[in-house]
C-alpha positions in Angstrom: -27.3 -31.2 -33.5 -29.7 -30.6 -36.7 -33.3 -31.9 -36.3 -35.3 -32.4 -39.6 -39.1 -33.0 -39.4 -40.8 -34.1 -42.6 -44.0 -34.0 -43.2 -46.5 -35.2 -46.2 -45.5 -32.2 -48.3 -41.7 -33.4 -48.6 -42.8 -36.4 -50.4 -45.5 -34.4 -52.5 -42.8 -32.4 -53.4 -40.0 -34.8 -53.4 -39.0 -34.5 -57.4 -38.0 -30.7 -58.5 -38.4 -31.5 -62.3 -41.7 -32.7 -61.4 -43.4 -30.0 -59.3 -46.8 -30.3 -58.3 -49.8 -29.2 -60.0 -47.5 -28.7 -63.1 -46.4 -32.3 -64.6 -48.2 -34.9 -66.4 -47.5 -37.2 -64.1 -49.7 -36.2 -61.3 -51.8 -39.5 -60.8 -48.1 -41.4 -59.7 -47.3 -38.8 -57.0 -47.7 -39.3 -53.4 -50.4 -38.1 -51.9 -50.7 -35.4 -49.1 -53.2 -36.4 -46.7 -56.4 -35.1 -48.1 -55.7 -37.1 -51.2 -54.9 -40.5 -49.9 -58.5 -41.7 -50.8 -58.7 -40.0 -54.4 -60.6 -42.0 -57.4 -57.4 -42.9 -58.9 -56.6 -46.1 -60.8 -54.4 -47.1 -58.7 -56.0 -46.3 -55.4 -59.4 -48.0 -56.8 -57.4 -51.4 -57.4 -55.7 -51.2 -53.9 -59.8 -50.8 -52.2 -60.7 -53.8 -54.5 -58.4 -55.8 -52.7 -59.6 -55.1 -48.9 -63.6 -54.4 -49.8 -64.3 -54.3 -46.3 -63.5 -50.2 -46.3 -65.5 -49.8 -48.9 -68.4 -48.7 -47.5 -66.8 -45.8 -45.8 -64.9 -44.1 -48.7 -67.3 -42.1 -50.1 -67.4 -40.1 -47.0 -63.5 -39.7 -47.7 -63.8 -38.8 -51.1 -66.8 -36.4 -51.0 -66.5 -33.8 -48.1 -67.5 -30.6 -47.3 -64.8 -28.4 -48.5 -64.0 -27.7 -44.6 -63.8 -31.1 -43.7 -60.5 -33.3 -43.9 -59.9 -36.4 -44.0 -58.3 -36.6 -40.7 -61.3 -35.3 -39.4 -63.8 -38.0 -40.8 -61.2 -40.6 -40.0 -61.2 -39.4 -36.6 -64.9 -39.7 -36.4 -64.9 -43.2 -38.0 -62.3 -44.8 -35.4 -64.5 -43.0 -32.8 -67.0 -44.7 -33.4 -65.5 -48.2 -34.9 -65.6 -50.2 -31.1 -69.3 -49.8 -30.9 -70.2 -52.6 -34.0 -68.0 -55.5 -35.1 -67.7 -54.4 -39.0 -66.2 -50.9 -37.9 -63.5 -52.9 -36.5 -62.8 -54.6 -39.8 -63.2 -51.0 -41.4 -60.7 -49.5 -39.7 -58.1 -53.0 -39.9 -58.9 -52.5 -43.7 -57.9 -48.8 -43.9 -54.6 -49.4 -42.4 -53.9 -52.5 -44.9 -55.2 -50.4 -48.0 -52.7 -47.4 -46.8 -49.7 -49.6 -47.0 -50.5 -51.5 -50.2 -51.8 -47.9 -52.1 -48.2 -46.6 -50.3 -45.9 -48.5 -51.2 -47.5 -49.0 -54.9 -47.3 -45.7 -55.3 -43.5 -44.7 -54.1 -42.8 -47.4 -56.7 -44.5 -45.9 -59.4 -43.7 -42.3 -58.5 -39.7 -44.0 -58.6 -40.3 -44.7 -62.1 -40.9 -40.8 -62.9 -38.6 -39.0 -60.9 -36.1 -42.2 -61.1 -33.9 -41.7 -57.8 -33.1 -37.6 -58.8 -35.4 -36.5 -55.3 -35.3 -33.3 -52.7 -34.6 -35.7 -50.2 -31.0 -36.7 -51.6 -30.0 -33.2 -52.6 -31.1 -32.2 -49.0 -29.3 -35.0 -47.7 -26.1 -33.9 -49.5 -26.6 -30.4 -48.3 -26.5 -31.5 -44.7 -22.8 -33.8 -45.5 -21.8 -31.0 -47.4 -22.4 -28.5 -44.0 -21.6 -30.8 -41.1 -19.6 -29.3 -38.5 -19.1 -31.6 -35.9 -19.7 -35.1 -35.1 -23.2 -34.6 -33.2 -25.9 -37.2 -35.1 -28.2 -35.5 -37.1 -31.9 -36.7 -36.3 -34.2 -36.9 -39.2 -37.8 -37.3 -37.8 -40.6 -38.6 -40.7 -44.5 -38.4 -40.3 -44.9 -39.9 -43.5 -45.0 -43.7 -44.1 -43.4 -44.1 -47.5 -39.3 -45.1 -47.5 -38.2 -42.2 -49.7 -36.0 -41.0 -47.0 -34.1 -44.1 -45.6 -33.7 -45.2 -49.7 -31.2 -42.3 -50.2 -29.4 -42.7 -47.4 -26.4 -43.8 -49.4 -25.9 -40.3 -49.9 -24.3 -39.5 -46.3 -23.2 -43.6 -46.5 -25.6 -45.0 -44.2 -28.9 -47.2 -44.6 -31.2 -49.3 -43.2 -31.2 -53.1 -43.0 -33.5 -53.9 -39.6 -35.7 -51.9 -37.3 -32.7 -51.1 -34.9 -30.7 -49.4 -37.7 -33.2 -46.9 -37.7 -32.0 -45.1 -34.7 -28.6 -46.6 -33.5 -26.6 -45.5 -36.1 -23.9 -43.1 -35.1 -24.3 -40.1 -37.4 -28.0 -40.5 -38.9 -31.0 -41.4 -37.1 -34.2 -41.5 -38.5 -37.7 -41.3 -36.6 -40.7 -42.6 -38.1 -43.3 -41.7 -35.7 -46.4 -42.7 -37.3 -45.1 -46.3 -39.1 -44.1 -47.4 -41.7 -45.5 -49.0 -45.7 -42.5 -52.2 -44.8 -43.3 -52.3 -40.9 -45.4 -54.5 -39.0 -46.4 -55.4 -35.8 -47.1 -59.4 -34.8 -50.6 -60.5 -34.2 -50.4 -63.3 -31.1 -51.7 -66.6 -32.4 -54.9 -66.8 -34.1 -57.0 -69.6 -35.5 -55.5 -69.0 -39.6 -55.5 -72.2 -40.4 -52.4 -72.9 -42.6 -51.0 -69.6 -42.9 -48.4 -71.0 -45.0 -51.2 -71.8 -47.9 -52.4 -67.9 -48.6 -51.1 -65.1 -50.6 -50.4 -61.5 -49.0 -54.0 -60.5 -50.1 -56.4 -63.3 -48.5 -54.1 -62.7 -44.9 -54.8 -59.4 -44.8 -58.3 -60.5 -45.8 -58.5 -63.2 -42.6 -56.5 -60.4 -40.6 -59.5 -58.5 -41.7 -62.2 -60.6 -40.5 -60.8 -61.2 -37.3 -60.3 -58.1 -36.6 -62.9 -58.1 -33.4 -61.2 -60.0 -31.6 -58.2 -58.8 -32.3 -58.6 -56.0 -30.7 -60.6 -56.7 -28.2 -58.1 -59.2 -27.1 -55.6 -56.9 -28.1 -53.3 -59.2 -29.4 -51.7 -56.8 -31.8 -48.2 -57.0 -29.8 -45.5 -54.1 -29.8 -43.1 -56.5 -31.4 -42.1 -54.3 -34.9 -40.7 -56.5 -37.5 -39.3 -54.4 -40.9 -40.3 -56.1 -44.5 -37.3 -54.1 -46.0 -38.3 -53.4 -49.9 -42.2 -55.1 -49.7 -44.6 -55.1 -47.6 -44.6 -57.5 -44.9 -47.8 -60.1 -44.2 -46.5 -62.7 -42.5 -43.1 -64.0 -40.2 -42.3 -67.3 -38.9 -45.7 -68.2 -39.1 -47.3 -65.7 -37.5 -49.5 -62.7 -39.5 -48.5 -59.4 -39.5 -50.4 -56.1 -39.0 -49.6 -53.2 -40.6 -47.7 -50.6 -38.4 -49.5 -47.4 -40.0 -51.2 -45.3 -37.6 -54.5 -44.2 -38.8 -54.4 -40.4 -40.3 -56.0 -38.4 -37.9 -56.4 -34.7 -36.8 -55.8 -35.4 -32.7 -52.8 -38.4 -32.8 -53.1 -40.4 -29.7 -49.8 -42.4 -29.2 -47.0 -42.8 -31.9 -46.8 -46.1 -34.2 -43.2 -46.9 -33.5 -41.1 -49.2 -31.4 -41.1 -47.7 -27.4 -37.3 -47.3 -27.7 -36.6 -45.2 -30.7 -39.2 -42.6 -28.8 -36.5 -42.9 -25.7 -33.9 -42.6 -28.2 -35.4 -39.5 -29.6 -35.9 -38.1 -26.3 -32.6 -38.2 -25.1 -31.1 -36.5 -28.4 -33.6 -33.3 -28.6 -32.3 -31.7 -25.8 -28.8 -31.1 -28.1 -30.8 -29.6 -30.9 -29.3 -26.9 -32.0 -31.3 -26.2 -35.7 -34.6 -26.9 -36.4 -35.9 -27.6 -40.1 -39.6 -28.7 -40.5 -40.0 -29.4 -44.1 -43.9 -30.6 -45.3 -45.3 -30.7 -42.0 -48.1 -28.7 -40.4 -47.3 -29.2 -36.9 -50.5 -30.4 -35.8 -49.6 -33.9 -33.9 -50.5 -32.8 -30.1 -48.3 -35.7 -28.6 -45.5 -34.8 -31.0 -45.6 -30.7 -30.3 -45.3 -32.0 -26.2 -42.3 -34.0 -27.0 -41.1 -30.8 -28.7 -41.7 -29.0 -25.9 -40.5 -30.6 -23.3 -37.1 -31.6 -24.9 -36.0 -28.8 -26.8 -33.6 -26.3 -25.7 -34.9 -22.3 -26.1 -32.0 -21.0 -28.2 -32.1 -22.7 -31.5 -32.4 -21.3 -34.6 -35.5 -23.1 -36.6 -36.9 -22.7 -40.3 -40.4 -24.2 -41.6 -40.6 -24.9 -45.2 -44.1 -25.7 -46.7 -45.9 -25.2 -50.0 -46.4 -21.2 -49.3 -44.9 -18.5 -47.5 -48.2 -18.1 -45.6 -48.3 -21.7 -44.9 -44.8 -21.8 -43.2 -45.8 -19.1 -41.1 -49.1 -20.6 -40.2 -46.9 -23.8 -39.1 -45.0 -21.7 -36.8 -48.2 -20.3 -35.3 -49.0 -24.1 -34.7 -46.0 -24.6 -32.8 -46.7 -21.0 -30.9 -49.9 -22.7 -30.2 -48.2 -25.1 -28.4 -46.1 -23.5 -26.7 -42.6 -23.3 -28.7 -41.6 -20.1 -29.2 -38.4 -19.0 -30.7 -36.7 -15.4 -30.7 -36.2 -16.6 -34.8 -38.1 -18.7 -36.6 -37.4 -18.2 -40.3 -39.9 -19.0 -43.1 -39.4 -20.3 -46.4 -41.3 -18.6 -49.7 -41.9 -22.0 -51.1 -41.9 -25.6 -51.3 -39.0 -28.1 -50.7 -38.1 -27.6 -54.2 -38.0 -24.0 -53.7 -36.3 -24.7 -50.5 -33.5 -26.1 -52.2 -33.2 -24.5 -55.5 -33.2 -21.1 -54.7 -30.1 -21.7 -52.0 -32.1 -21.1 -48.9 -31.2 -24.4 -47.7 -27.6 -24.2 -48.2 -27.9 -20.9 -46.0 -29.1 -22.1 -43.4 -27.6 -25.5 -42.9 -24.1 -23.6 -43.3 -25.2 -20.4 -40.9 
């Protein structure tokens, strides 16, 4: 079975005649992590829309060269339970990441107009299949680039089941979804029916206290399909986006694709990570504990020195392979200069 883990970098690398750092359309790409609170126009119209953030972006914007912004996000959600506003801080983050998300896989579509990384990559893998085992495409990133060009290998996505319980292509979105949500038990919004997506996520917002104190954000996942989702039958929706930060504590997906996942990575066979920096603790001990030792594995990241630092990350934690090849360059490179086709077909 083939297992591909995508990280940020597949998506900020997602258009080859658009590589980054080189085109004119670098405000419209999606960002990797550090730059998901950037002064762009478009990010600055998304923060107008959930002001209560605000106040804690420009410790996001203007760090230490060090310091990410995992880091500071970790901090913030430290230390969000101990006053009722850091509550609604961290509610607001999650509702400005799907809004700045999805608006910007819908501009960045514009640009690169459906010609992505992701669908030649998917070809490469129909093109190769040997057998009939499922290939399991895992994503850290919340955009949809990768279920969109499933038509490639003639499957898609239609519900939240479809993810994972198709036959030949499952895909894992550990860390949520821009078109997920979760549903919020009932709350005193008083004719729900009455507001636009912008003043529920507002009320969403300003409830957010008891919320979660209560904790009646349920594990009930619904899927918005192209849009992002505020409200069902009624009831308001929270965004499923787990909060970018450097130690992950639990996974921001439905309890049975995990299972589903779990039972798959012990028939791994070939490992690609693509854009990922294998740094999500609860992820690397899933890893470890399901995969079989003799696979072959390749990491693919912006550098050659950056794939090998990601399999020094996964040495870290304790998955160690006899081979563990190393791209020269990004997914672009990854694809263009035929290293992909070598070792899908080896």
């Amino acid at each position: 079975m083939l297992l591909v883990i995508f990280g940020a970098g597949a998506s900020y690398d997602s258009a080859a005649s658009y590589l980054p750092k080189k085109s004119a359309h670098e405000s419209a790409r999606l960002p990797l992590a550090d730059q998901m609170f950037d002064d762009r126009a478009s990010f600055a119209e998304a923060l107008r829309l959930f002001p209560a953030c605000q106040p804690i972006i420009p410790f996001l914007r203007h760090r230490q060269e060090s310091t990410t912004v995992e880091s500071i996000l970790e901090r913030l959600q430290a230390e969000a339970t101990k006053t009722p506003q850091g509550y609604r801080e961290m509610a607001a983050i999650r509702y400005y990441l799907q809004w700045m998300l999805w608006d910007c896989e819908h501009e960045w579509d514009k640009i690169h107009k459906g010609v992505t990384n992701y669908k030649a990559l998917l070809y490469l893998i129909r093109q190769n299949r040997r057998d009939s085992s499922p290939v399991c495409l895992v994503t850290f990133n919340y955009d949809t680039m990768l279920e969109v060009e499933l038509p490639t290998v003639e499957a898609q996505v239609t519900c939240i089941s479809d993810y994972v319980h198709g036959s030949e292509y499952k895909i894992f979105k550990i860390h949520g979804s821009v078109n997920w949500g979760r549903r919020i038990e009932p709350l005193p919004l008083k004719e729900l029916h009455t507001l636009g997506d912008a003043q529920i996520a507002n009320e969403v917002i300003r409830l957010a206290p008891q919320i979660f104190e209560q904790k009646l954000v349920s594990n009930n996942y619904v899927f918005a399909g192209n849009g992002v989702v505020r409200k069902v039958d009624d009831r308001a929706i929270f965004p499923a986006i787990a909060i970018p930060v450097e130690t992950k504590l639990d996974f921001e997906c439905p309890l049975d694709h995990v299972e589903v996942l779990k039972k798959h990575l012990p028939q791994t066979s070939k490992l690609l990570v693509i854009g990922w920096r294998a740094t999500d603790a609860p992820f690397l001990e899933l890893l470890r504990a399901h995969l079989p030792p003799h696979i072959s594995a390749m990491t693919v990241a912006g550098s050659r020195e950056e794939a090998e630092n990601v399999v020094e990350n996964f040495g870290s934690a304790g998955i160690r392979r006899k081979e563990f090849l190393c791209s020269n360059s990004g997914f672009t490179g990854f694809i263009q200069s035929g290293e992909a086709e070598s070792f899908l077909k080896a």
